[in-house]
DSSP file (Angstrom, degrees, kcal/mol; ACC not computed):
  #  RESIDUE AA STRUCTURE BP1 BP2  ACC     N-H-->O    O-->H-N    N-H-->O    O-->H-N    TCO  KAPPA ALPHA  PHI   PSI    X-CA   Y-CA   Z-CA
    1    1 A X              0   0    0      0, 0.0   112,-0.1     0, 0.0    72,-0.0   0.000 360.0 360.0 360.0 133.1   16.9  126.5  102.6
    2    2 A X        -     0   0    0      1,-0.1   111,-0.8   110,-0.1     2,-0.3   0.434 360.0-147.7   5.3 138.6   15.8  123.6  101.4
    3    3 A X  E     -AB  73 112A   0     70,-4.3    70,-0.6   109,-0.1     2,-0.6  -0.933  10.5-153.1-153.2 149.1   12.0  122.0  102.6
    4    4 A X  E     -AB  72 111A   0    107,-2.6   107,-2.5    -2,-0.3     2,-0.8  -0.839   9.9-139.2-132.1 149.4   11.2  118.5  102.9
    5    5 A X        -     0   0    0     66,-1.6    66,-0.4    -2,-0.6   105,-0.3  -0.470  28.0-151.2 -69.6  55.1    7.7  116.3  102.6
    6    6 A X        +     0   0    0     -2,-0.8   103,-2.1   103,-0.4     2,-0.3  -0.036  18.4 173.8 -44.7 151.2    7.5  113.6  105.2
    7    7 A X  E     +CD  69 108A   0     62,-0.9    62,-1.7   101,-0.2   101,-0.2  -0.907  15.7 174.3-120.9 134.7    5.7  110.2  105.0
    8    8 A X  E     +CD  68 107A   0     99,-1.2    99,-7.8    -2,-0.3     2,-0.3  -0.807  16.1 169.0-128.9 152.2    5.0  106.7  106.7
    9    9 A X  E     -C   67   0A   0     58,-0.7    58,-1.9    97,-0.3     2,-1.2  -0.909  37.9-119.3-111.1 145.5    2.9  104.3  105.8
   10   10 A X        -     0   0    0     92,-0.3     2,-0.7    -2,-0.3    92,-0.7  -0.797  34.1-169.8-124.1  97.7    1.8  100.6  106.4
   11   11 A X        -     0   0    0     -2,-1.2    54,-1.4    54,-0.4     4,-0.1  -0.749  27.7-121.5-103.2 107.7    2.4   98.9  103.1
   12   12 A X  B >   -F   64   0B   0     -2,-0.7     3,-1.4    52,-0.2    52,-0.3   0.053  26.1-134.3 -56.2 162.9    0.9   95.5  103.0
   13   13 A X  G >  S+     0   0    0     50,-4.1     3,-0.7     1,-0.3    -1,-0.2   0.539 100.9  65.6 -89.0  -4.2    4.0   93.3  102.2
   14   14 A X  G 3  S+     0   0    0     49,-0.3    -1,-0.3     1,-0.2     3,-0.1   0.354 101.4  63.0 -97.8   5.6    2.7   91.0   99.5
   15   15 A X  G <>  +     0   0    0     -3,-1.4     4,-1.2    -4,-0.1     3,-0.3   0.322  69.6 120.5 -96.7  19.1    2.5   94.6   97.6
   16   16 A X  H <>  +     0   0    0     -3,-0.7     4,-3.2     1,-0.3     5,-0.1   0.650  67.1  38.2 -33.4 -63.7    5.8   95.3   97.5
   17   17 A X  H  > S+     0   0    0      2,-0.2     4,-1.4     1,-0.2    -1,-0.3   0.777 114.1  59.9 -75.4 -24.9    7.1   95.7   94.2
   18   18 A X  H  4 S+     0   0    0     -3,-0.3     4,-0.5     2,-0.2    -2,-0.2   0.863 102.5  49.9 -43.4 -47.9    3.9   97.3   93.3
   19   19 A X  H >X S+     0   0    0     -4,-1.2     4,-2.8     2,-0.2     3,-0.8   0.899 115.2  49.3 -56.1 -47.3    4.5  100.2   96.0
   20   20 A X  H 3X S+     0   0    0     -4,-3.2     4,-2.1     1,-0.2     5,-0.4   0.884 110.9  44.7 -60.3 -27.3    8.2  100.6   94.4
   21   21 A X  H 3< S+     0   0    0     -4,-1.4    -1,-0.2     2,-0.2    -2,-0.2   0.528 110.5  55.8 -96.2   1.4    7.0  100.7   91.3
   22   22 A X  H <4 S+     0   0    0     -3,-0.8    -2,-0.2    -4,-0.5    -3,-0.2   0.821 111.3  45.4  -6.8 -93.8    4.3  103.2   92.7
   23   23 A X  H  X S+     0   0    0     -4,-2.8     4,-2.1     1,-0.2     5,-0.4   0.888 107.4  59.2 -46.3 -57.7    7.1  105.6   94.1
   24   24 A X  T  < S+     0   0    0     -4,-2.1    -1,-0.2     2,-0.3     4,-0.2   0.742 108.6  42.5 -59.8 -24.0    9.1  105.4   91.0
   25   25 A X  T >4 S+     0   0    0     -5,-0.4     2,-3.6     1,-0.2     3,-2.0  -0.048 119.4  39.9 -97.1-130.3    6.4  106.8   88.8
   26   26 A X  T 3> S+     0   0    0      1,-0.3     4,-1.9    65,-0.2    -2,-0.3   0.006 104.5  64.6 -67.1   7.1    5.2  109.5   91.0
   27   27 A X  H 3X S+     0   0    0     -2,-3.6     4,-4.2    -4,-2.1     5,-0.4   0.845 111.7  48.1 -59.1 -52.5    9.3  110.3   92.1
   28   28 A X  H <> S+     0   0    0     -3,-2.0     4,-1.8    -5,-0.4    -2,-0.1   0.959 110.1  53.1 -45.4 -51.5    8.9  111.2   87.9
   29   29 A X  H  4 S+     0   0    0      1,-0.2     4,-0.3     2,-0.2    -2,-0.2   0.952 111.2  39.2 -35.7 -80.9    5.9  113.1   88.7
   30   30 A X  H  <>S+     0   0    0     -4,-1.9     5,-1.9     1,-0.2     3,-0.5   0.666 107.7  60.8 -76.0 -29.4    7.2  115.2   91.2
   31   31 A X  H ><5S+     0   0    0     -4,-4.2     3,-3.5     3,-0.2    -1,-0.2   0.981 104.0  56.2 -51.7 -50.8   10.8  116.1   89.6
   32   32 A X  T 3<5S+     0   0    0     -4,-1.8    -1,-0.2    -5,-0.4    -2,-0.2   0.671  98.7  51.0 -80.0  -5.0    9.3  117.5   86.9
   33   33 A X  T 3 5S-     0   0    0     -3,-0.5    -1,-0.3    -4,-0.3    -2,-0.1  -0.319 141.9 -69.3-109.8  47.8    7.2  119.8   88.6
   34   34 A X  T < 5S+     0   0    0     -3,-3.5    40,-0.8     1,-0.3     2,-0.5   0.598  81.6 150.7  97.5  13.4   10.7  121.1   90.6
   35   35 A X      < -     0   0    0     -5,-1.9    -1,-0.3    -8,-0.2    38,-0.2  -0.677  36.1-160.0 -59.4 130.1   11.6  118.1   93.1
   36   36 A X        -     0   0    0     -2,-0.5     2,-0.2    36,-0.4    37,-0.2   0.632  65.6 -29.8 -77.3 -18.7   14.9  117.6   93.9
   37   37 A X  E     -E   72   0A   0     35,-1.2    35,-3.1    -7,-0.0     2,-0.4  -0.605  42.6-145.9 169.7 140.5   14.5  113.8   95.0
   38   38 A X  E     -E   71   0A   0     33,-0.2     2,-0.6    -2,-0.2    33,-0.2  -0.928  16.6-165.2-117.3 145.7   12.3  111.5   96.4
   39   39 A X  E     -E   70   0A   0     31,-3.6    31,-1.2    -2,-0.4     2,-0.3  -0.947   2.2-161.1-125.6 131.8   13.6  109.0   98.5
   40   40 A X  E     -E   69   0A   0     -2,-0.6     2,-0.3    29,-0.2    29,-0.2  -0.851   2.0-166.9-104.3 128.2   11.6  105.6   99.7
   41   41 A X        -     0   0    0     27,-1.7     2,-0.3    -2,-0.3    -2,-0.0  -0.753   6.1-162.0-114.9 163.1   12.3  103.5  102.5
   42   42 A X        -     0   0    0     -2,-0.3    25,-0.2    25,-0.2     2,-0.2  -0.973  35.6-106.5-134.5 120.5   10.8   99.9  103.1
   43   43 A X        +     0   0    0     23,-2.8    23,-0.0    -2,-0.3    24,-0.0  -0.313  49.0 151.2 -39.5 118.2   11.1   98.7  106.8
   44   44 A X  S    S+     0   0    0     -2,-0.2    -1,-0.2    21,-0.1    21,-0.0   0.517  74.9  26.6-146.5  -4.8   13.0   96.4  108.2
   45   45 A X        +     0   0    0      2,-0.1     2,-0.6     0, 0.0    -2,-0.0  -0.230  69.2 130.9-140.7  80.9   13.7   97.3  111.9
   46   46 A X        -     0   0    0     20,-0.1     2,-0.1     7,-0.0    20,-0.1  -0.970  39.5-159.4-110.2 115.1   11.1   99.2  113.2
   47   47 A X        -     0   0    0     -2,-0.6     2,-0.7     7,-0.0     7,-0.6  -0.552  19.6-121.4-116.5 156.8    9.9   98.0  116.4
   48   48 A X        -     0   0    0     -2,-0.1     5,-0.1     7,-0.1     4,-0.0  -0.879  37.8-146.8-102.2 134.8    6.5   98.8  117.7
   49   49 A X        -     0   0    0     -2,-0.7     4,-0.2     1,-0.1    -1,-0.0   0.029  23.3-110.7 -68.0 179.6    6.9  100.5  121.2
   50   50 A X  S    S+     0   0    0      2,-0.2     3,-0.1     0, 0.0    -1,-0.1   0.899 112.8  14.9-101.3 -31.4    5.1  100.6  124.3
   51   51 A X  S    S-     0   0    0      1,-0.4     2,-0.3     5,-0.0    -3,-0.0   0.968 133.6  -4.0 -93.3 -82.5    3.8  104.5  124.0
   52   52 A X        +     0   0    0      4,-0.0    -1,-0.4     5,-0.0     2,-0.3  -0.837  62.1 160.9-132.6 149.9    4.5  105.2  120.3
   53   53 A X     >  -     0   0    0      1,-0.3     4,-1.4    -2,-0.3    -5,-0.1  -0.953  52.3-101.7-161.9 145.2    5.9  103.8  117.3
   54   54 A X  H >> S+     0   0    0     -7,-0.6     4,-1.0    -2,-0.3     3,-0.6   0.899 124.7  41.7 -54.5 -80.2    6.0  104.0  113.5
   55   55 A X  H 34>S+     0   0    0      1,-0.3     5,-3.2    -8,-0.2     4,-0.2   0.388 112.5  46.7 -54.9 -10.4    3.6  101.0  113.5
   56   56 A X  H >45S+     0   0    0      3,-0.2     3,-1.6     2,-0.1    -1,-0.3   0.866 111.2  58.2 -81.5 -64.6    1.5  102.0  116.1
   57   57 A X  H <<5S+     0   0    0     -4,-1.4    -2,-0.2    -3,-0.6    -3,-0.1   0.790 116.8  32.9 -20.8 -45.7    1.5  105.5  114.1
   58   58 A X  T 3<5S-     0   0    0     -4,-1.0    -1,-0.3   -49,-0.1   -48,-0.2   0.549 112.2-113.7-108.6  -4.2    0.1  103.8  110.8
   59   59 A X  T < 5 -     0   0    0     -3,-1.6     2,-0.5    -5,-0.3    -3,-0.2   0.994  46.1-153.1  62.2  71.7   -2.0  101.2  112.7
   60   60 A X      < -     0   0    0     -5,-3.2    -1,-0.2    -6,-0.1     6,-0.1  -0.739   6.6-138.5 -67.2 102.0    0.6   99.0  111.0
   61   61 A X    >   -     0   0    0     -2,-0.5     3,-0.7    -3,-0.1   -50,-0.0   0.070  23.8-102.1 -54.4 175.3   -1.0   95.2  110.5
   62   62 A X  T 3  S+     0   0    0      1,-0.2    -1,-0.1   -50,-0.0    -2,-0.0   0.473 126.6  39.8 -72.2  16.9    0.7   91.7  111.0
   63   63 A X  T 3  S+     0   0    0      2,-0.1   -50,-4.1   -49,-0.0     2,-0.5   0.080 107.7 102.1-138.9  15.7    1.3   91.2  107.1
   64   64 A X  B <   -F   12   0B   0     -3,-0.7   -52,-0.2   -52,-0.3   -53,-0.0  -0.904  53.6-157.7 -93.4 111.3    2.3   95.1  106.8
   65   65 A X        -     0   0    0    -54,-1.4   -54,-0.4    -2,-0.5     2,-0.4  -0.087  18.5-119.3 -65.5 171.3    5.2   96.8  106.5
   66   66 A X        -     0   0    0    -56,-0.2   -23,-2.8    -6,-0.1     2,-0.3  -0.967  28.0-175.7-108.2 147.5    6.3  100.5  107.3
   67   67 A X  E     -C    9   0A   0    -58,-1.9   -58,-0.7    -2,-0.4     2,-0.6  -0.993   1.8-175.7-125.8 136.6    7.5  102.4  104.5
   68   68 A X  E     +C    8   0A   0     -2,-0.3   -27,-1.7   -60,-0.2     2,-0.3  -0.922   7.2 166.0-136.8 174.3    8.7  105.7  105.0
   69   69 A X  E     -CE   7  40A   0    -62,-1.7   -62,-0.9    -2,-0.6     2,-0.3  -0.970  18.2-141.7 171.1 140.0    9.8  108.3  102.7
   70   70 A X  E     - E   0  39A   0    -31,-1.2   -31,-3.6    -2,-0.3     2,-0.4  -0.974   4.5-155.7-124.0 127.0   10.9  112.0  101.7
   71   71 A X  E     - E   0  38A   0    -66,-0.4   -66,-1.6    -2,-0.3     2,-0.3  -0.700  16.3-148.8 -81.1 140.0   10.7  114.5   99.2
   72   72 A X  E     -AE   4  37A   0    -35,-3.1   -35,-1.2    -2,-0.4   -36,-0.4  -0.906  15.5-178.7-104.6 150.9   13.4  117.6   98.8
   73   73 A X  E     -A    3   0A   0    -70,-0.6   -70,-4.3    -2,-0.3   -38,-0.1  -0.949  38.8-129.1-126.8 146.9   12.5  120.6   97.5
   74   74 A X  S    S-     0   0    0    -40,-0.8     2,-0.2    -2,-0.3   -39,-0.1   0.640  90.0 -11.5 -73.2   8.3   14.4  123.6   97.0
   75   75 A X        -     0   0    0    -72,-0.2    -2,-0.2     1,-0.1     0, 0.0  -0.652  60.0-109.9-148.2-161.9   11.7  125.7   99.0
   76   76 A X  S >> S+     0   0    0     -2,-0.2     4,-1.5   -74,-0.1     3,-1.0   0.518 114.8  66.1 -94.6 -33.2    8.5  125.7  100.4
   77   77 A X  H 3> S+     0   0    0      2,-0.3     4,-2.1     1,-0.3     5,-0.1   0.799 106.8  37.2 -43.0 -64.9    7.5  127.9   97.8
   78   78 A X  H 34 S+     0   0    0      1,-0.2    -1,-0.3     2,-0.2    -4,-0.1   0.414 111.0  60.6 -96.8  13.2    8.0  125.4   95.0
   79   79 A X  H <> S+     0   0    0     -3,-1.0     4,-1.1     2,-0.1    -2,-0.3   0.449 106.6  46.1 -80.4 -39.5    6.7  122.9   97.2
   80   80 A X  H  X S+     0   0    0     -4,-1.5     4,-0.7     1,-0.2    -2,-0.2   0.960 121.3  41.1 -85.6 -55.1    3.2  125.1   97.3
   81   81 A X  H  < S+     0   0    0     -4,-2.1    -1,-0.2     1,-0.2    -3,-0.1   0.206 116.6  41.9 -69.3   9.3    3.4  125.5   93.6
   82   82 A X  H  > S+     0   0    0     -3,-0.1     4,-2.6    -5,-0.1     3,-0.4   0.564 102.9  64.9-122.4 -36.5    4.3  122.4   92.5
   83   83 A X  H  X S+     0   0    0     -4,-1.1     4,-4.7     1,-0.3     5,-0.3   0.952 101.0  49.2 -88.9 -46.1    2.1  120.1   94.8
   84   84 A X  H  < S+     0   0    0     -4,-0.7     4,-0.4     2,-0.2    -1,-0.3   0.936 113.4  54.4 -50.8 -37.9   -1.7  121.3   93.4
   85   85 A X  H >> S+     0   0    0     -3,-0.4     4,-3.6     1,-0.3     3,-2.2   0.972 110.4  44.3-105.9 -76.2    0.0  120.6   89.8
   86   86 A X  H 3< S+     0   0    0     -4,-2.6    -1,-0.3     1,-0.2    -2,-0.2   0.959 104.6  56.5 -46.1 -48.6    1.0  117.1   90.8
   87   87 A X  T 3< S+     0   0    0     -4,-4.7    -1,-0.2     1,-0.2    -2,-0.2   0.708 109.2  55.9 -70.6  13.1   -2.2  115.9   92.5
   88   88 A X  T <4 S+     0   0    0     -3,-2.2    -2,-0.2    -4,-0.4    -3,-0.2   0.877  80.5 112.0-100.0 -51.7   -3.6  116.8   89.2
   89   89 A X    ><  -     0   0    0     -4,-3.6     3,-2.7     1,-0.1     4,-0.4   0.043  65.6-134.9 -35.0 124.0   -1.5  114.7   86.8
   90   90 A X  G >  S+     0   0    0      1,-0.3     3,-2.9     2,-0.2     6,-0.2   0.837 102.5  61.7 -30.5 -55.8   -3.1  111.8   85.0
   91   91 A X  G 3  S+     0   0    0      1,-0.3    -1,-0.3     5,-0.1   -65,-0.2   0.618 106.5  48.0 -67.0 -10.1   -0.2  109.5   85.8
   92   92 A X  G <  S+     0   0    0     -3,-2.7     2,-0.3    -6,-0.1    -1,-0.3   0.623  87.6 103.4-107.8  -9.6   -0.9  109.9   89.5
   93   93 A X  S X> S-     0   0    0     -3,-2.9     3,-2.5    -4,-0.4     4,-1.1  -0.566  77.2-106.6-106.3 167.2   -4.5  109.4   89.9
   94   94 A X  H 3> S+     0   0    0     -2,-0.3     4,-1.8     1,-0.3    -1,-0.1   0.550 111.6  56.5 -10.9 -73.2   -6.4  106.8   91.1
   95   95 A X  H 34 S+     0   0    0      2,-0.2    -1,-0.3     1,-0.2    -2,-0.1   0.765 127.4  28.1 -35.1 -38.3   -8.2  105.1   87.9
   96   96 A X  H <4 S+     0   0    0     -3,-2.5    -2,-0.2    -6,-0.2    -1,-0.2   0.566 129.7  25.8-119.6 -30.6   -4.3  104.9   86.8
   97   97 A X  H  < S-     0   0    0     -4,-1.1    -3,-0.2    -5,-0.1    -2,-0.2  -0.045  76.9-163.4-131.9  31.2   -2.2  104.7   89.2
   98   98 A X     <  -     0   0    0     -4,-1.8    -5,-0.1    -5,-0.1    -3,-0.0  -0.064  28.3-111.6 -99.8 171.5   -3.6  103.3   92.3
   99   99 A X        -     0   0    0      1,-0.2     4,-0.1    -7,-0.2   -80,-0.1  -0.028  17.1-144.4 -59.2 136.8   -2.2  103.5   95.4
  100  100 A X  S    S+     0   0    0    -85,-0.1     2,-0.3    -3,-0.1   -81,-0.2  -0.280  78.8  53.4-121.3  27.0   -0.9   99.7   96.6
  101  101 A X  S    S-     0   0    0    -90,-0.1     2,-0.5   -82,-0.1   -90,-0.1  -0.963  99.5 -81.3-170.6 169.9   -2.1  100.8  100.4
  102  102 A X    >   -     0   0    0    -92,-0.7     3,-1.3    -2,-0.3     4,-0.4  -0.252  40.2-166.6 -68.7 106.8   -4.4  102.0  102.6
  103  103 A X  G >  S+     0   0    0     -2,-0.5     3,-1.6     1,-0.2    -1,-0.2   0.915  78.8  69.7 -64.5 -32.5   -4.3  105.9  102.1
  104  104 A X  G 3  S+     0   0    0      1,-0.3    -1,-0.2    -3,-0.1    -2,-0.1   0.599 103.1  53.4 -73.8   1.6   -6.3  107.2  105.2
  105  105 A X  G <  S+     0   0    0     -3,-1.3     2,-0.4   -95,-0.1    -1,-0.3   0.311  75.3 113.0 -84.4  -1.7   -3.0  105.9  107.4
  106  106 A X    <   -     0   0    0     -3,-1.6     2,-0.3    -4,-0.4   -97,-0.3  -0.495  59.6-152.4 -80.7 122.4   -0.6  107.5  105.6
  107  107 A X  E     +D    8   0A   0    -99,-7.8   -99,-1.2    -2,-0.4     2,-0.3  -0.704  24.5 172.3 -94.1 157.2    0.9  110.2  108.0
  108  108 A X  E     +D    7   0A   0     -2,-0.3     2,-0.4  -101,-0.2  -101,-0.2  -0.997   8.6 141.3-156.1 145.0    2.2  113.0  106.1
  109  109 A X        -     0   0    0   -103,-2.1  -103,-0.4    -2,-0.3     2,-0.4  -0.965  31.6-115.2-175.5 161.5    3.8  116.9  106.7
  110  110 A X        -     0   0    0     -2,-0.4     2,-0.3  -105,-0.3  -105,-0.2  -0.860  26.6-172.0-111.9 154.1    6.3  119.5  105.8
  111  111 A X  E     -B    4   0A   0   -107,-2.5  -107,-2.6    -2,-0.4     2,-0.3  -0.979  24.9-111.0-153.5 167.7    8.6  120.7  107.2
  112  112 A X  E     -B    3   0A   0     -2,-0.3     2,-0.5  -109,-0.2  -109,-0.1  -0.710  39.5-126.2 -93.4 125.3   12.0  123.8  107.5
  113  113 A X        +     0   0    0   -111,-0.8     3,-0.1    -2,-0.3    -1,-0.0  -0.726  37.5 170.7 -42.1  97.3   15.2  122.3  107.3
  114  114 A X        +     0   0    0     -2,-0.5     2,-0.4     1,-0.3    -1,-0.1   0.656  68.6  19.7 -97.9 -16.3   17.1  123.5  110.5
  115  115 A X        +     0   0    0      0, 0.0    -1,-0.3     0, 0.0     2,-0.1  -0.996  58.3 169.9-155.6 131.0   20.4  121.4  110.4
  116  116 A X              0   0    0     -2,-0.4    -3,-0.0    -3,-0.1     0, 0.0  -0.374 360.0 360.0-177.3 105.2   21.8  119.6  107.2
  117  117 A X              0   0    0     -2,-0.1    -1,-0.0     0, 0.0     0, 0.0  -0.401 360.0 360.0-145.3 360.0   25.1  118.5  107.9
């Protein structure tokens, strides 16, 4: 079965089109070493809760969005090989590409597909 990458993030909002255009290069990135799609959300009703929240999650600011967003893979397996290969491409790193938010909030995991419906 399938295995998919979770994300959120708190992307400030006057970097928008940067972050899309961000996602769209490394979505390139990561198909070509064996993703099946990456998919990007930008927030627009995400409330912060009283216990827990996306924006309580990302220590989301007032001029910040959440963005949140998934990779497919067709395994874990080519998820495990594929992922050293990517943080290695030139097009992704820092110097070249960099990231249009604060990385040390970005929550991140994998996970099994149990239900997909």
């Amino acid at each position: 079965m399938n295995y998919v990458d979770g994300f959120a993030a708190a992307i400030p909002v006057a970097n928008k089109e940067q972050y899309i255009q961000h996602a769209r290069d490394a979505a390139q990135v990561f198909k070509e070493h064996g993703a099946l799609k990456l998919v990007e959300c930008w927030g627009d009703d995400v409330p912060t809760g009283e216990l827990t929240s996306f924006p309580q999650a990302v220590q989301c600011k007032e001029d910040e969005v959440v963005a949140f967003s998934w990779i497919l893979w067709p395994s874990k397996e080519v998820r495990n090989n594929a992922m050293p290969k990517v943080m290695a491409d030139p097009r992704l790193q820092q110097d070249t590409n960099p990231m249009p938010f604060d990385g040390k909030r970005l929550i991140y995991g994998g996970f099994q597909m149990v239900v997909d419906e």
